[in-house]
C-alpha positions in Angstrom: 2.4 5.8 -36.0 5.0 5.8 -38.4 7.6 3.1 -39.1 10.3 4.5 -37.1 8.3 5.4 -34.4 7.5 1.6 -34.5 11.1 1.0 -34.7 12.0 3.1 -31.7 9.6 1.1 -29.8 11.1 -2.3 -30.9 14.3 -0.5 -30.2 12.9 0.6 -26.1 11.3 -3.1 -25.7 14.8 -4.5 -26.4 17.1 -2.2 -24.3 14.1 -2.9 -21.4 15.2 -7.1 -21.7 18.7 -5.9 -21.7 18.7 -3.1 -18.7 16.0 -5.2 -16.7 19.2 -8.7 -16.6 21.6 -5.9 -16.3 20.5 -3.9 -13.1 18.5 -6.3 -11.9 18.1 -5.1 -8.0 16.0 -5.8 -4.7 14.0 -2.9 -5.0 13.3 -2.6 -9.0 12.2 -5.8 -8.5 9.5 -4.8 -5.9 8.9 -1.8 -8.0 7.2 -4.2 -10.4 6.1 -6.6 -7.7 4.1 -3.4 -6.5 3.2 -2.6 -9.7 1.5 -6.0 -10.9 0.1 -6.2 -6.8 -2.6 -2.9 -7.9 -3.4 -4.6 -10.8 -4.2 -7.9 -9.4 -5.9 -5.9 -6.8 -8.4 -4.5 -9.0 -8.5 -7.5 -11.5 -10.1 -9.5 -7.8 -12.9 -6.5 -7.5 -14.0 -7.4 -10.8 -17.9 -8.3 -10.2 -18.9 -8.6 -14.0 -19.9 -11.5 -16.3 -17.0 -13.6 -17.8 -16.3 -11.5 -21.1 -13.4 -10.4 -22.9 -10.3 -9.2 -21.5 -8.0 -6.7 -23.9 -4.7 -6.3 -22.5 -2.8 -3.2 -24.7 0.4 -3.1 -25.0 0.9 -6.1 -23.9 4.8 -6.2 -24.3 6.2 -10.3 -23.2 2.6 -10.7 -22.3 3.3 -10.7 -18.3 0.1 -8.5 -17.7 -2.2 -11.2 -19.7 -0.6 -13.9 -17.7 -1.4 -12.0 -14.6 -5.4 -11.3 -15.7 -5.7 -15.1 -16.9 -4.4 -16.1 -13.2 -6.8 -13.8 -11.2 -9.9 -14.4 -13.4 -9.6 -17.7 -14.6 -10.4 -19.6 -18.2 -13.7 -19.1 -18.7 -12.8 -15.3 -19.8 -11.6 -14.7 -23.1 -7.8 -12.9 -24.0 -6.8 -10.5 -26.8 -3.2 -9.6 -26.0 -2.3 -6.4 -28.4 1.3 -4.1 -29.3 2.1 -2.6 -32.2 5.8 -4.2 -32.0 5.9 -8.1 -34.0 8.7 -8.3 -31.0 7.0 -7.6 -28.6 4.4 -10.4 -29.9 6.1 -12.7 -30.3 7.6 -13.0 -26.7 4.3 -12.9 -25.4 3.1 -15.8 -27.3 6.3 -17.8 -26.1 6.0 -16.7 -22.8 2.2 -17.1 -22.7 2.0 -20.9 -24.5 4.4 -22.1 -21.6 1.9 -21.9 -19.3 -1.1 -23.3 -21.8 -2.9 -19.8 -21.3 -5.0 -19.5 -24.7 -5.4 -16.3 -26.2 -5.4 -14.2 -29.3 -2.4 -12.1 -30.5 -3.2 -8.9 -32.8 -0.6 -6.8 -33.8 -2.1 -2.6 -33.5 -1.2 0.7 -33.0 -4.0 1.5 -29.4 -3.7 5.1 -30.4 -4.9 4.1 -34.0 -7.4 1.5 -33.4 -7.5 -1.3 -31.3 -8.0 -4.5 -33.1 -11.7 -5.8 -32.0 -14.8 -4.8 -32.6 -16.8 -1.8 -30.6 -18.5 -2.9 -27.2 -16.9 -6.5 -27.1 -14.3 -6.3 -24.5 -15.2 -6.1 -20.5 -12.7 -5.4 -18.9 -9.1 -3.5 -20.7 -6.2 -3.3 -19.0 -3.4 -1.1 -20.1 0.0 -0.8 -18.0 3.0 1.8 -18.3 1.5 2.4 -21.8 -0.6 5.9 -21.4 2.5 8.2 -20.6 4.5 7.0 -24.1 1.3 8.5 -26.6 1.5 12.1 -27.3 -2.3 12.4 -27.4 -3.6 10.3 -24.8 -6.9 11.0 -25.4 -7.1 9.2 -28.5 -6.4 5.5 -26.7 -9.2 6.7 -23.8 -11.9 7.0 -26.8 -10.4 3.4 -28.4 -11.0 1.8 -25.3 -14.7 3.7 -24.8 -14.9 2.3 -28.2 -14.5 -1.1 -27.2 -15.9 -1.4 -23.5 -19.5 -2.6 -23.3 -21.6 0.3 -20.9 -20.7 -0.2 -17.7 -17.0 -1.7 -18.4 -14.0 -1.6 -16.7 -10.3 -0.2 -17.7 -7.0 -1.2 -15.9 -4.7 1.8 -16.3 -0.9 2.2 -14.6 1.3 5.1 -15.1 4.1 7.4 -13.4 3.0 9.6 -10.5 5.1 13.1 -11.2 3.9 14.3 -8.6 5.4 11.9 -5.7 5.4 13.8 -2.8 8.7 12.4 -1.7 10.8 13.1 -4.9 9.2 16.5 -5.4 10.1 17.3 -1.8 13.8 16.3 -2.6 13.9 17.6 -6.0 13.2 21.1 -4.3 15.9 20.9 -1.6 18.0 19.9 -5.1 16.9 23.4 -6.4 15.3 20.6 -10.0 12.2 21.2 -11.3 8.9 19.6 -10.0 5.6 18.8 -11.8 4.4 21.3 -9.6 6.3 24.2 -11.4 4.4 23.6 -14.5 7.4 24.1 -16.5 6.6 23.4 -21.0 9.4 20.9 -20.9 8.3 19.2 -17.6 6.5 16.6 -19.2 9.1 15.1 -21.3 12.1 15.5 -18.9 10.4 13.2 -16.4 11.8 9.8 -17.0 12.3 10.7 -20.6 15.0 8.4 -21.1 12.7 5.6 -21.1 10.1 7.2 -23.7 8.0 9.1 -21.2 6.0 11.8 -23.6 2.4 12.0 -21.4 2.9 12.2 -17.5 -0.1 13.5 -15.8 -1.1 14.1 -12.7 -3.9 12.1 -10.8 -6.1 14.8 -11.3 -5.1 15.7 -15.1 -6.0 11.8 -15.8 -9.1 11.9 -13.9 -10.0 14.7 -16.2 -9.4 13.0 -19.3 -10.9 10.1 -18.7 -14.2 12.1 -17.4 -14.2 13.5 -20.4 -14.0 10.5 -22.3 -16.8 8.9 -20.8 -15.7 7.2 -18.0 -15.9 7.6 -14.3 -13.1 6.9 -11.7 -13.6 3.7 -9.3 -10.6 3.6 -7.1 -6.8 4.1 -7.6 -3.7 1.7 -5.8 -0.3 3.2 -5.6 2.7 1.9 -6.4 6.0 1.5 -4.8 7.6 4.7 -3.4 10.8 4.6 -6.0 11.7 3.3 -9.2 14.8 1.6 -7.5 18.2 1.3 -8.8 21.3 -1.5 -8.2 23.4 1.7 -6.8 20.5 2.4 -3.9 21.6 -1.1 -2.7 25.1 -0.3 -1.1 23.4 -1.1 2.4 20.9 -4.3 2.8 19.6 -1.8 6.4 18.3 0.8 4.3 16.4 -1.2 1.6 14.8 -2.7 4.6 13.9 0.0 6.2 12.5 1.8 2.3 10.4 -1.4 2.2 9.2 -1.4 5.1 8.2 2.5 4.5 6.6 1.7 1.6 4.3 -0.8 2.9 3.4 1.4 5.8 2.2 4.5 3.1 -0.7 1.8 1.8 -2.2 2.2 5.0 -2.0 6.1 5.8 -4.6 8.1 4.3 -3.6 10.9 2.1 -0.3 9.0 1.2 -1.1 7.9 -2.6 0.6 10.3 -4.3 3.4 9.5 -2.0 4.5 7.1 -5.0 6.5 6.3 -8.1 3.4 4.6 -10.0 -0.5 5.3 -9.5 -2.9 2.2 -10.7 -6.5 3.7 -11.8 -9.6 1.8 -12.4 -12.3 3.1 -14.2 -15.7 2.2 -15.2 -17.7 3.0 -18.6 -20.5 5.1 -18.5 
């Protein structure tokens, strides 16, 4: 990655401090609250040895916070982004909670900074979708997953059943249609180059070496301060929301998908 594309994501890590005070809302804050739920979810299935934990773009470092809380301090942390910003707000957000870990600045796509087979478990969130090859960060963390390893991933669902469904009355595009340009104009505005399916990831990531363990889904919409003009109805979208986790066939009926996969 070149130093503008480095700048452009310095550049997105800022605007997302600034829009995240600015249109702070009830339901973009469950979006996340969702969001960070699957991942502690499959952080508590963990059944391996206390190891190395990578966490890959880790941004203000939230994500390492959340791994060190679920599995404790006898696991070790490597927190990685190839923004110095990015770094160093995780390290002050991080040492204000006595959470010791290991900084590395590094480009995922490029080569994560540790050595082959030494982490256990990687977790990567809202980082696959912003790579134009994806495949190349699935064979850096093959690289450095011991057999039998386990990788973290969240990313946009384009194919949520709900928004599709409205998109279509809309006469707008879909995931669906296959359309070249589909892939970039989904969320695009916030850097969005890879979206994929649940199957299209399952694919890759077969192909990569891994096999899939379970997936969590996220929260129904992305949420916005505007969809907030009536307290009734962001009730009754939560309450929604939390009734999907318990219908089958209702994961892709979501705005994020959380996958877990194991190392072959």
């Amino acid at each position: 990655m070149d130093e503008s594309q480095k700048q452009l994501h310095e550049f997105c890590f800022r605007a997302s401090l600034n829009e995240a005070a600015s249109e702070l809302s009830v339901m973009r804050v469950y979006y996340w609250w969702k969001l960070r739920r699957s991942i502690t979810l499959a952080l508590k299935k963990i059944d391996l040895k206390p190891g190395l934990v990578v966490d890959i773009g880790c941004g203000a470092g939230d994500i390492t916070r959340l791994a060190f809380n679920v599995l404790g301090p006898q696991w070790n942390y490597l927190a990685t982004d190839l923004s110095e910003v990015s770094l160093a707000f995780a390290d002050i957000n991080l040492k204000r909670f006595d959470i010791p870990i290991t900084t590395k600045l590094g480009n995922a796509s490029e080569g994560i900074p540790t050595e082959t087979h030494s982490a256990t478990v990687v977790v990567c969130s809202e980082v696959l979708e912003h790579i134009p090859e994806p495949s190349t960060l699935i064979q850096e963390v093959h690289r450095i997953l011991k057999p039998g390893g386990i990788g973290i991933f969240t990313t946009p669902n384009p194919t949520n059943s709900l928004l599709n469904a409205l998109k279509q009355l809309r006469g707008q595009k879909t995931h669906a249609t296959k359309t070249p340009d589909i892939d970039t104009t989904y969320r695009a505005d916030d850097g969005h180059v890879s979206v994929l399916d649940r199957r299209e990831w399952t694919h890759l990531f077969d192909e990569g070496g891994f096999d899939l363990v379970k997936t969590y889904r996220g929260a129904l919409v992305f949420g916005h301060a505007r969809h907030e003009r009536n307290p009734f109805i962001v009730g009754i979208y939560i309450a929604v929301d939390a009734l999907l986790d318990w219908i089958p066939g209702s994961k892709d009926a979501c705005e994020d998908i959380c996958y877990v996969f194991r190392k072959r």
